[in-house]
C-alpha positions as CSV (number, residue, x, y, z in Angstrom):
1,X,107.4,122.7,80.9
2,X,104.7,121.3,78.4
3,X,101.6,123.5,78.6
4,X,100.2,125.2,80.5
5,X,100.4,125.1,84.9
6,X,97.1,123.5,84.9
7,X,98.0,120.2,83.0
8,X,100.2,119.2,86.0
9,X,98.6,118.3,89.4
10,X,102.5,118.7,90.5
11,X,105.8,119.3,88.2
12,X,109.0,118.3,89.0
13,X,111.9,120.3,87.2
14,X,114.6,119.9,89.7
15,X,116.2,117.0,91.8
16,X,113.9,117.0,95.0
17,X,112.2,114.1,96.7
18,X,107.8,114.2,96.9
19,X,107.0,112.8,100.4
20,X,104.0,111.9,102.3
21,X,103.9,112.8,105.7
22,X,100.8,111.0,107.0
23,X,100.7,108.1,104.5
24,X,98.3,107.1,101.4
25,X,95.5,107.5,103.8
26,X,95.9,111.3,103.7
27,X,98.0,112.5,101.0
28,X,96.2,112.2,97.0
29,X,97.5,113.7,94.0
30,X,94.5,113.6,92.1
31,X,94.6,114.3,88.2
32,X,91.1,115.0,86.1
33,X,89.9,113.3,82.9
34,X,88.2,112.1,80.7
35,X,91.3,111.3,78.7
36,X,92.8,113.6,76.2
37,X,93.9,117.6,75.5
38,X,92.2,118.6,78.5
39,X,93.0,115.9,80.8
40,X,95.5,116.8,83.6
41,X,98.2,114.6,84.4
42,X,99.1,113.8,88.3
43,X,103.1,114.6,88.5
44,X,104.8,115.6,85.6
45,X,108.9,115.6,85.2
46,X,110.5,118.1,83.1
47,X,112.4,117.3,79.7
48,X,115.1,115.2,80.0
49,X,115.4,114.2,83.6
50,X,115.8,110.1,84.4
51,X,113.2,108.9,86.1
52,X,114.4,106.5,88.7
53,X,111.8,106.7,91.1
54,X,111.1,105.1,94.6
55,X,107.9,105.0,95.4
56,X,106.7,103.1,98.8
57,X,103.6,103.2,100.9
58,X,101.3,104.6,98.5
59,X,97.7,103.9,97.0
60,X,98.5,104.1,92.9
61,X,94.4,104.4,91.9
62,X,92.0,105.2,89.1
63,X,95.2,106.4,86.4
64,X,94.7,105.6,82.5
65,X,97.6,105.6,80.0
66,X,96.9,105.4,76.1
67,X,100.0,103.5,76.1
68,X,101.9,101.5,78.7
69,X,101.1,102.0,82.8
70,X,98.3,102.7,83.5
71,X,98.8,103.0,87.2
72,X,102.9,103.1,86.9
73,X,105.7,103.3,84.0
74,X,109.3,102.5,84.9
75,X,110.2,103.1,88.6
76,X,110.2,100.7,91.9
77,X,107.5,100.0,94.0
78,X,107.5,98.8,97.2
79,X,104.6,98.1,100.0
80,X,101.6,99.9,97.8
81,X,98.4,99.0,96.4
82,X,97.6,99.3,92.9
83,X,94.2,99.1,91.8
84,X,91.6,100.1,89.2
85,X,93.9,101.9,86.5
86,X,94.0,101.3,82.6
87,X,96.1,101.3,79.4
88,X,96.8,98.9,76.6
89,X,99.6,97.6,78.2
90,X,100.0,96.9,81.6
91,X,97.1,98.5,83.6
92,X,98.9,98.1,86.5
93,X,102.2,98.9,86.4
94,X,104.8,98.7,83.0
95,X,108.8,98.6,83.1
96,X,109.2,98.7,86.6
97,X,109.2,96.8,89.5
98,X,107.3,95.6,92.4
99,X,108.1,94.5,95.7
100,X,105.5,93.5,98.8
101,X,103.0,95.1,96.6
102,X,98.9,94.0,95.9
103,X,97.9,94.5,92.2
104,X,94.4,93.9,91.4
105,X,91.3,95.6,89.9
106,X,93.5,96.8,86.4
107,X,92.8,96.0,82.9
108,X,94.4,96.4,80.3
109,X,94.3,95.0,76.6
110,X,97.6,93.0,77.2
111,X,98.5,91.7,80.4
112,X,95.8,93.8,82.9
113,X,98.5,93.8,85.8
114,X,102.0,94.1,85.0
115,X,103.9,94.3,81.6
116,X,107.4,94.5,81.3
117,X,107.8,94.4,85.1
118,X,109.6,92.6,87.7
119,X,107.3,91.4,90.8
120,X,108.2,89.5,93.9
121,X,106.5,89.0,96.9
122,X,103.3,90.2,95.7
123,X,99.9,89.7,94.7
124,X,98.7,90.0,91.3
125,X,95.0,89.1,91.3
126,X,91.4,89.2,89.7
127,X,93.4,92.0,87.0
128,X,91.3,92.0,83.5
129,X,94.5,89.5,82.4
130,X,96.8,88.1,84.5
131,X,99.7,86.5,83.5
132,X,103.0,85.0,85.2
133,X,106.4,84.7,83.1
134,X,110.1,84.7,84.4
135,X,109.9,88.2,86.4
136,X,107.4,86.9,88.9
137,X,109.0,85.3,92.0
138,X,107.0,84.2,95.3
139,X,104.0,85.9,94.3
140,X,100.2,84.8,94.7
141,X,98.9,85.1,90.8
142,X,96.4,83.0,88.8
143,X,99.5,81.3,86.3
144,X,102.4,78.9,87.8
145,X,106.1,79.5,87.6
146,X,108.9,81.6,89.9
147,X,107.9,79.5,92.6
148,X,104.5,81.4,93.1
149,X,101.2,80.2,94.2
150,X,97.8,79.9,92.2
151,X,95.7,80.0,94.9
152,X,93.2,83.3,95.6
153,X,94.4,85.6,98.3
154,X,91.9,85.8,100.3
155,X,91.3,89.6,100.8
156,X,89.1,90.8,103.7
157,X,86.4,92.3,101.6
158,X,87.8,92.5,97.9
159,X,84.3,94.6,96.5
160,X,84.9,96.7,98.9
161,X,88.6,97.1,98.0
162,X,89.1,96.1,101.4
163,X,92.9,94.1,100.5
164,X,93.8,92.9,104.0
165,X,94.6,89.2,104.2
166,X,91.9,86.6,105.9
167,X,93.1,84.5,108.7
168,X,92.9,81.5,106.2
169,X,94.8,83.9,103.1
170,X,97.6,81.2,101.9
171,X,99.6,84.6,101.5
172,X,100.3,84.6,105.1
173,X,104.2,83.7,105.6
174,X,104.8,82.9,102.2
175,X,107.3,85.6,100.6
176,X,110.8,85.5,101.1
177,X,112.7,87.7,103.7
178,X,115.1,90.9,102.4
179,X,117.7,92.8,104.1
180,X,115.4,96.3,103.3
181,X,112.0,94.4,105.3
182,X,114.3,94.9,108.7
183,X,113.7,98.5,108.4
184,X,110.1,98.5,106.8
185,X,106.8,98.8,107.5
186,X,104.1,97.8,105.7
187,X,101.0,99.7,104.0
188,X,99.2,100.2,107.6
189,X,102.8,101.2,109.3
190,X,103.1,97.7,110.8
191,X,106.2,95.7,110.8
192,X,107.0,94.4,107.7
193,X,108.8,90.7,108.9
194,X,106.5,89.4,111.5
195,X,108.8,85.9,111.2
196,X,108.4,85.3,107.8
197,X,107.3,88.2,105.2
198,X,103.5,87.7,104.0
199,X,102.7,88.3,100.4
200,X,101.1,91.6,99.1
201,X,101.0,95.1,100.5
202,X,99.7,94.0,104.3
203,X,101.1,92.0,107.1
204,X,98.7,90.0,108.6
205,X,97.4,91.3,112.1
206,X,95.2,89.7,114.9
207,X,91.9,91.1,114.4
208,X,88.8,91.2,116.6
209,X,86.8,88.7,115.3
210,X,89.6,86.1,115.6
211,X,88.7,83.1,117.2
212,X,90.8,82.2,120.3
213,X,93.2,79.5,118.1
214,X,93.5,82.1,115.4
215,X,94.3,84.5,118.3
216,X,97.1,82.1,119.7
217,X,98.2,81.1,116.0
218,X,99.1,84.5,115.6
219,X,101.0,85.1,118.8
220,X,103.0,82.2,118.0
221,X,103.8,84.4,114.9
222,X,104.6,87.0,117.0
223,X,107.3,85.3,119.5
224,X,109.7,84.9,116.5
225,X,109.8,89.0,116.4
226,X,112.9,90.9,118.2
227,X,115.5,92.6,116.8
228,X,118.6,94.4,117.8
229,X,118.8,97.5,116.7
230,X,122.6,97.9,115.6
231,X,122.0,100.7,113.1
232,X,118.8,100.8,112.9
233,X,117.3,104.0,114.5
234,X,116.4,103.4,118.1
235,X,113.3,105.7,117.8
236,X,112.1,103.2,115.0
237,X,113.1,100.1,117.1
238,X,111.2,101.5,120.1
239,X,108.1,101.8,117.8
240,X,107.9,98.5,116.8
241,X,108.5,97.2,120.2
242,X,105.4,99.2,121.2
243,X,103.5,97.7,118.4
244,X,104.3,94.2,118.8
245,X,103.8,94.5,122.7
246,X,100.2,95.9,122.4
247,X,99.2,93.3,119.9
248,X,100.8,90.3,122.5
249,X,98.7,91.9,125.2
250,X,95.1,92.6,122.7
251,X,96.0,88.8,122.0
252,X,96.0,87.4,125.3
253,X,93.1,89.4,127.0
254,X,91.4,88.1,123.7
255,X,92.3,84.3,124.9
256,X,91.1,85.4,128.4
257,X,87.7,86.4,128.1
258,X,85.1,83.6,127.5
259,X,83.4,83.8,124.0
């Protein structure tokens, strides 16, 4: 391995898999600058393996790159935030791709998001330069094309790096449906397809402060939900049943009670 043990948060030299068990939440592999010879790297992979990574449900923060990827280089992505990293190129993610993903807060001297990189069914927002091409498809960033929108998402409290959707985010229902979201959850562990898939790392959920239309706006969402579980794992189907049924009841004791 190159250097010493203490360059490597973590170092991979033989074919295993590196899995959270509570979710971003609770699990950080945190590396140490400032950037250079002493700086220590979060994961490192020995010489000559192929990186073909997977990574889902994960908070990709604070990284810098001299080069390309800041956040990410090469890989998949898939229901994770990535925020506040840095390189020249693509501060956000480079050569890879990113699915249900938000990507905001990253700069970078060419293209502060992505570079190189394919995106659908994202958001790719308020990065130091944004910009759309052919890889973007049905994804909320600042430049036309793939069928994306230009409009702001609308994140709960965006200073805050609070990047849950607002009742009013046009994100809401406006991604396109995969066979994998059947089986997925989102960031928070919520069901990713609430009838049709929102854009960005969240699904959009009733909250508190709702008014009582929003309340029964969302509900109507919510009817559109069932599925049979065929080979899906029935301890997985039960869960979202649970989910969805608690939300349906939070929703109409919401309606209930005068305001």
């Amino acid at each position: 391995m190159y250097g010493t043990t203490r360059d490597n948060r973590i170092a991979i030299h033989k074919p295993i898999t590196v899995r959270s068990v509570n979710g971003p939440a609770f699990t950080v592999i945190e590396g140490q600058g400032p950037l250079g010879s002493n700086a220590v790297r979060c994961a490192y992979m020995t010489n000559g393996a192929t990186f073909a990574a997977s990574v889902e449900h994960c908070l990709v923060y604070s990284n810098t790159a001299t080069a390309s990827g800041g956040g990410a280089y090469s890989g998949s992505i898939r229901n994770s935030i990535i925020s506040d990293n840095n390189a020249n190129f693509g501060g956000g993610i480079s050569d890879g791709s990113a699915e249900n993903c938000t990507i905001t807060r990253n700069s970078a001297t060419t293209r502060g998001g992505t570079y190189k990189s394919s995106v659908s069914n994202s958001i790719v927002y308020y990065n130091s330069t944004d910009q759309t091409g052919p890889t973007y498809h049905n994804s909320c960033t600042p430049n036309p094309g793939g069928n994306n929108i230009t409009t702001p998402p609308q994140f709960m409290d965006w200073a805050a790096g609070d990047y849950r959707l607002l009742f009013t985010s046009p994100c809401i229902d406006r991604g396109i449906n995969q066979t994998w979201m059947i089986h997925s959850f989102d960031i928070e562990g919520l069901p990713r397809i609430i009838d049709r898939v929102d854009m960005g790392a969240y699904e959009y959920t009733y909250e508190v402060n709702d008014t009582p239309a929003q309340a029964n706006a969302y509900q109507q969402r919510q009817t559109h939900t069932f599925y049979v579980p065929g080979d899906e794992d029935w301890i997985q189907f039960l869960v979202r049943l649970i989910i969805l049924t608690t939300y349906n009841l939070l929703i109409k004791a919401r309606t209930l009670i005068p305001c």
